[in-house]
C-alpha positions as CSV (number, residue, x, y, z in Angstrom):
1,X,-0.6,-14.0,4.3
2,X,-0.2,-13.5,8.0
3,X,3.4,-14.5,8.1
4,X,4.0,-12.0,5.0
5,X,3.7,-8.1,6.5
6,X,3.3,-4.8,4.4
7,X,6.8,-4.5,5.2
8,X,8.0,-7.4,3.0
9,X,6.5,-5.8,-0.5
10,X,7.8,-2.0,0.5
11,X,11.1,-3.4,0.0
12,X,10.4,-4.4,-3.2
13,X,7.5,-4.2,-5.0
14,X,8.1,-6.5,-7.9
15,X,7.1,-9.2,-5.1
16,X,3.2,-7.6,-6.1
17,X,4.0,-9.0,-9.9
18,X,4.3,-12.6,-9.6
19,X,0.9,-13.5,-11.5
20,X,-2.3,-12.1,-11.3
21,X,-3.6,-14.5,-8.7
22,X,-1.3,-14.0,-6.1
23,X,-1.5,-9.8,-6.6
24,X,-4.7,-10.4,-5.0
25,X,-3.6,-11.4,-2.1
26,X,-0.1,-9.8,-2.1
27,X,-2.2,-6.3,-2.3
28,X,-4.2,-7.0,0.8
29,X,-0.9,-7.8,2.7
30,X,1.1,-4.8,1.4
31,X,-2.1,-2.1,2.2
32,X,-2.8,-3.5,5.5
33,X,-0.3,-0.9,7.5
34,X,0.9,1.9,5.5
35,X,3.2,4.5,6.5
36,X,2.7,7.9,4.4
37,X,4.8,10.7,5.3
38,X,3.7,14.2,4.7
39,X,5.6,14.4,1.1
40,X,4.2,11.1,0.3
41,X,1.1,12.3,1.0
42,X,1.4,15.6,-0.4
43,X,2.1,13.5,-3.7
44,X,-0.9,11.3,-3.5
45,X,-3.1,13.9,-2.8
46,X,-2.0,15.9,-5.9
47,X,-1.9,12.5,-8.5
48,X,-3.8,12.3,-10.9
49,X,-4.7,8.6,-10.0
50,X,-5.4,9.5,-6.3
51,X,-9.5,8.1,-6.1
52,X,-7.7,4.4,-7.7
53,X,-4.6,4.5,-5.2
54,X,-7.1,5.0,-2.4
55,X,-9.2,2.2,-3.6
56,X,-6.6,-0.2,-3.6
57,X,-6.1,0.5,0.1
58,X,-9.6,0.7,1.1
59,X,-10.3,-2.7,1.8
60,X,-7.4,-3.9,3.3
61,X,-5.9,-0.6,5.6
62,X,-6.1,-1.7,9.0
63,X,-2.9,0.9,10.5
64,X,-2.2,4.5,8.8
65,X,0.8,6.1,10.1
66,X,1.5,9.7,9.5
67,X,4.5,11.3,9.4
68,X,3.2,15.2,9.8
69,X,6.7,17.2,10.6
């Protein structure tokens, strides 16, 4: 999963889907540098899901970029 970056699934995200077996390791790779800007953020913050979107990343966020403008 080294050779496969975050960057790869933010272009599509349907590469998360392939089976349930690879999600598992797709996820890690896709949440290990994530780039929020402050609208994405604002979003997140104000889901209804927000505690299970931050637990998908919590394990595997190594890089956090924010865009605050």
């Amino acid at each position: 999963m080294d050779h496969v970056g975050s960057s790869y699934f933010r272009e599509d995200l349907g590469r998360l889907t392939v089976c349930k077996r690879w999600f598992g390791f797709a996820r890690t790779a896709c949440f290990k540098d994530l780039q929020l800007s402050q609208k994405t953020l604002q979003r997140l913050l104000s889901s209804r899901d927000v505690e299970k979107s931050l637990l998908l990343a919590k394990d595997s966020l190594e890089i956090l970029d924010l865009e605050l403008k």
